[in-house]
NUFI-662820 format. One record per residue (C-alpha): x, y, z; residue in one letter; residue number from 1. Coordinates in steps of 0.05 Angstrom, whole numbers, plus 5000, padded with zeros to 4 digits. Example, Ala and Ser with C-alpha at 12.3 -4.5 7.8 and 13.67 -1.06 7.14 Angstrom:
<pts>
<c1: 5246; c2: 4910; c3: 5156; rest: A; nr: 1>
<c1: 5273; c2: 4979; c3: 5143; rest: S; nr: 2>
</pts>
This chain:
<pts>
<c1: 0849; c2: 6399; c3: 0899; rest: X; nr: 1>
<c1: 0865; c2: 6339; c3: 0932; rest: X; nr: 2>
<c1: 0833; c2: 6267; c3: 0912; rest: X; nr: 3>
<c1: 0802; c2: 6226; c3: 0967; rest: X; nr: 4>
<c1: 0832; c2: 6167; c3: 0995; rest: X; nr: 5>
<c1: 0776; c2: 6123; c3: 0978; rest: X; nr: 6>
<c1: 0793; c2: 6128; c3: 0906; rest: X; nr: 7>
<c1: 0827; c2: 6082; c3: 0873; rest: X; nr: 8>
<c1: 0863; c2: 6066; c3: 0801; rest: X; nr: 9>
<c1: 0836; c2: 5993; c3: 0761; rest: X; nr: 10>
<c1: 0856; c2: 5932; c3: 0783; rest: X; nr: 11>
<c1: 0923; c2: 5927; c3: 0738; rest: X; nr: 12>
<c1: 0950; c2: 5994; c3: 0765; rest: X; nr: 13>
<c1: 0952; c2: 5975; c3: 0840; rest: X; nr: 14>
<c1: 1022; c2: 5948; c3: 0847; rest: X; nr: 15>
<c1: 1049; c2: 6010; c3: 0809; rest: X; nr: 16>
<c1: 1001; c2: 6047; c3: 0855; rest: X; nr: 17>
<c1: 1030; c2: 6019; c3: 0920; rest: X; nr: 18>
<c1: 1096; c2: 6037; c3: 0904; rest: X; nr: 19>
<c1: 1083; c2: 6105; c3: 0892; rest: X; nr: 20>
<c1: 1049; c2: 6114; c3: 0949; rest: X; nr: 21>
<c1: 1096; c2: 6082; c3: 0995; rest: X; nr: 22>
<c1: 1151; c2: 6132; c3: 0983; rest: X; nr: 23>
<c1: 1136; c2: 6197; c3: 1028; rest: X; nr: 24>
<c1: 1170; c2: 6241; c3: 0982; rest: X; nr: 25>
<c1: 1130; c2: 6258; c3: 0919; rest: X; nr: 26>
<c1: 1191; c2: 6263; c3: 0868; rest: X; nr: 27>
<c1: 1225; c2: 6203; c3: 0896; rest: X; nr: 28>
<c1: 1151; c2: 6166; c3: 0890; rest: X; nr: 29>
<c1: 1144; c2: 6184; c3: 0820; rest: X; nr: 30>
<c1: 1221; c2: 6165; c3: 0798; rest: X; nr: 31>
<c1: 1208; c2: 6099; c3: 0832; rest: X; nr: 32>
<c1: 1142; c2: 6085; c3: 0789; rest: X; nr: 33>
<c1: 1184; c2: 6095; c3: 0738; rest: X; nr: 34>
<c1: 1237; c2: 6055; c3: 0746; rest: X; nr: 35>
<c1: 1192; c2: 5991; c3: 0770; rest: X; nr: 36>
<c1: 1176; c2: 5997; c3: 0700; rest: X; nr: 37>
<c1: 1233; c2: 6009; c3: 0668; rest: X; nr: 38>
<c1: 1271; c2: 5946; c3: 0698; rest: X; nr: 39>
<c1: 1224; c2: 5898; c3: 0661; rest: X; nr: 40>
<c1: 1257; c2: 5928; c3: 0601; rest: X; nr: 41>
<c1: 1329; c2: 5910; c3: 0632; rest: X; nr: 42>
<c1: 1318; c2: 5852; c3: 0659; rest: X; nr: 43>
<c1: 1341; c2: 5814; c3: 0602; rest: X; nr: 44>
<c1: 1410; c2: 5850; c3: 0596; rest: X; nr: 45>
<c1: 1408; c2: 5835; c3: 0681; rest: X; nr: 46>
<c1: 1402; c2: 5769; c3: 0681; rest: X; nr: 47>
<c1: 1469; c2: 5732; c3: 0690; rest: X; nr: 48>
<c1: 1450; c2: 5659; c3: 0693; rest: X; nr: 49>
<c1: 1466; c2: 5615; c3: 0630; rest: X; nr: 50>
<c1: 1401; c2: 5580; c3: 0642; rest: X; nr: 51>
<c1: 1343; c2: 5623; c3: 0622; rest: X; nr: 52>
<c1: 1288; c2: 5577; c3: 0638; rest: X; nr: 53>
<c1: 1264; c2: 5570; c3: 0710; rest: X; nr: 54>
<c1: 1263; c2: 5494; c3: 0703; rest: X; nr: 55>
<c1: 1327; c2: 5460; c3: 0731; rest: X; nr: 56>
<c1: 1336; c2: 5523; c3: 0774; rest: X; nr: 57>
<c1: 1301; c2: 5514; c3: 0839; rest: X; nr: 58>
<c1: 1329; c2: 5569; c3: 0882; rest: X; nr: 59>
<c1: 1300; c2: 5616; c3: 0830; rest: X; nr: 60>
<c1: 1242; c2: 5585; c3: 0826; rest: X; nr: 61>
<c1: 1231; c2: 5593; c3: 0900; rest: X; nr: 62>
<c1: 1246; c2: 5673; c3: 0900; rest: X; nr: 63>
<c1: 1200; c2: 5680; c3: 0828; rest: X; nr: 64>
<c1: 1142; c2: 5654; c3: 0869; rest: X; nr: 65>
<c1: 1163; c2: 5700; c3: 0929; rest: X; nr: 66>
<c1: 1161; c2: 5750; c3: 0876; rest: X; nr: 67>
<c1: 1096; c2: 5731; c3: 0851; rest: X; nr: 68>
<c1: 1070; c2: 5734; c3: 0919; rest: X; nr: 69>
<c1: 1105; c2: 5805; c3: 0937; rest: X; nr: 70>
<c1: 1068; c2: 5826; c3: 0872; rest: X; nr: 71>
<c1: 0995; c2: 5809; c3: 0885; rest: X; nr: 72>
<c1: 1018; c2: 5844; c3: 0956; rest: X; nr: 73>
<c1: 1036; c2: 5903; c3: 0929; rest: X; nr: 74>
<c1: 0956; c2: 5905; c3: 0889; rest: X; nr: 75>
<c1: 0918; c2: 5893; c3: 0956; rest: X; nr: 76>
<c1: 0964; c2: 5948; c3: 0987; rest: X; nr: 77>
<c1: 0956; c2: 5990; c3: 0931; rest: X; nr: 78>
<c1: 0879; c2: 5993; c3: 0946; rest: X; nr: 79>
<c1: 0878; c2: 6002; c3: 1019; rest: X; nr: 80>
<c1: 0886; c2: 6073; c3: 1057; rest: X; nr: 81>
<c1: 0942; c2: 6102; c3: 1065; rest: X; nr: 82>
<c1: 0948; c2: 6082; c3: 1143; rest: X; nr: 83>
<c1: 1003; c2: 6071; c3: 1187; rest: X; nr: 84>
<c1: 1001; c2: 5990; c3: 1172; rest: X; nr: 85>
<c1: 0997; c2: 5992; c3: 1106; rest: X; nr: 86>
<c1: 1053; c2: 6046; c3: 1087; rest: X; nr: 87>
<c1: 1100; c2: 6003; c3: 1122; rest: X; nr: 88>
<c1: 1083; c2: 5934; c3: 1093; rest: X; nr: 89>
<c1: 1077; c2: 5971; c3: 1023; rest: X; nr: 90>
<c1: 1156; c2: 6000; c3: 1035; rest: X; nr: 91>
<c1: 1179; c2: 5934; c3: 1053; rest: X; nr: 92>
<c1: 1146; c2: 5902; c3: 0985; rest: X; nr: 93>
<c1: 1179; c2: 5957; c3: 0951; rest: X; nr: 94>
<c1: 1237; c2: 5939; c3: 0967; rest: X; nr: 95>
<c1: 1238; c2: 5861; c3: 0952; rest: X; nr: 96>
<c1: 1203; c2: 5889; c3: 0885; rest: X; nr: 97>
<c1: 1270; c2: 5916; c3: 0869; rest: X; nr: 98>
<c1: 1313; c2: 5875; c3: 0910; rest: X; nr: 99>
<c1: 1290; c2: 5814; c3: 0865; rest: X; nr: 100>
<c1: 1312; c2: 5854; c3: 0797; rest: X; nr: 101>
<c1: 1369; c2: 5890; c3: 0820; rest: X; nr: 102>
<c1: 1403; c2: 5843; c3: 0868; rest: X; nr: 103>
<c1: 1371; c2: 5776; c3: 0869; rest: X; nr: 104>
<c1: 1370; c2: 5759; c3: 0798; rest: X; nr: 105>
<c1: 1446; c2: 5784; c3: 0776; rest: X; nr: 106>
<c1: 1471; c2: 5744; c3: 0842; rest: X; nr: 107>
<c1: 1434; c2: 5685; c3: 0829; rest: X; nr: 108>
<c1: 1465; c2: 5683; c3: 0759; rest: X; nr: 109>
<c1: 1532; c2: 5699; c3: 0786; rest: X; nr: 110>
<c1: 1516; c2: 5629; c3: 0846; rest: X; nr: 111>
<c1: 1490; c2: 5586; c3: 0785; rest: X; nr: 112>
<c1: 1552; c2: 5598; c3: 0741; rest: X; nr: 113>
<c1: 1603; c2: 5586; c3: 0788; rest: X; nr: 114>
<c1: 1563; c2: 5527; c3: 0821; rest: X; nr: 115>
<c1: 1554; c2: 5495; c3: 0749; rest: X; nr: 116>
<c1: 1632; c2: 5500; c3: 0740; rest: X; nr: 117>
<c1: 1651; c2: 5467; c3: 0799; rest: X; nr: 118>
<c1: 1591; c2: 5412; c3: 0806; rest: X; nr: 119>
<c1: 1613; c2: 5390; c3: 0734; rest: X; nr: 120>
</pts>
């Protein structure tokens, strides 16, 4: 049994529901729903910077809001078909998904504490 296209999950599952899809492979798919959830529950122990607050860091501030837009990208590809367009823009939101926890946030951490030490 296979479930039309047309159907959809609720509103709050579509960026989940992007990123599953935009994996061909159905294992891979599934490990990488899982881990888009499971580093939220890292991301404190990721996080390098000394500052936590988003405030008096403005090249953060500028990739959260990239983030923020990726995100709401990933829930209007998440309710599309699966056509050629849309699988590619949905892989390439995937990736800055976890390209921002896995890469941008430890490096940024890694910038702000050396640029702190050398700027004071």
């Amino acid at each position: 049994m296979i479930t039309p296209e047309h159907i959809v999950p609720e509103f709050y599952f579509l960026p989940s529901y992007a990123i599953l899809r935009s994996i061909p492979n159905k294992l891979l798919g599934v490990l990488a729903l899982f881990f888009s959830l499971l580093v939220l529950l890292f991301l404190p122990f990721i996080n390098t910077s000394e500052l936590r607050s988003s405030i008096f860091r403005p090249i953060h501030r500028k990739f959260f809001w990239l983030f923020i837009i990726d995100f709401f990208l990933l829930g209007y590809i998440g309710q599309q078909t699966p056509e050629t367009p849309f699988i590619e823009v949905g892989q390439i939101a995937s990736i800055y998904y976890f390209g921002y926890f896995l890469i941008i946030i430890p490096a940024l951490g890694i910038f702000e504490t050396h640029f702190n030490k050398f700027s004071n």
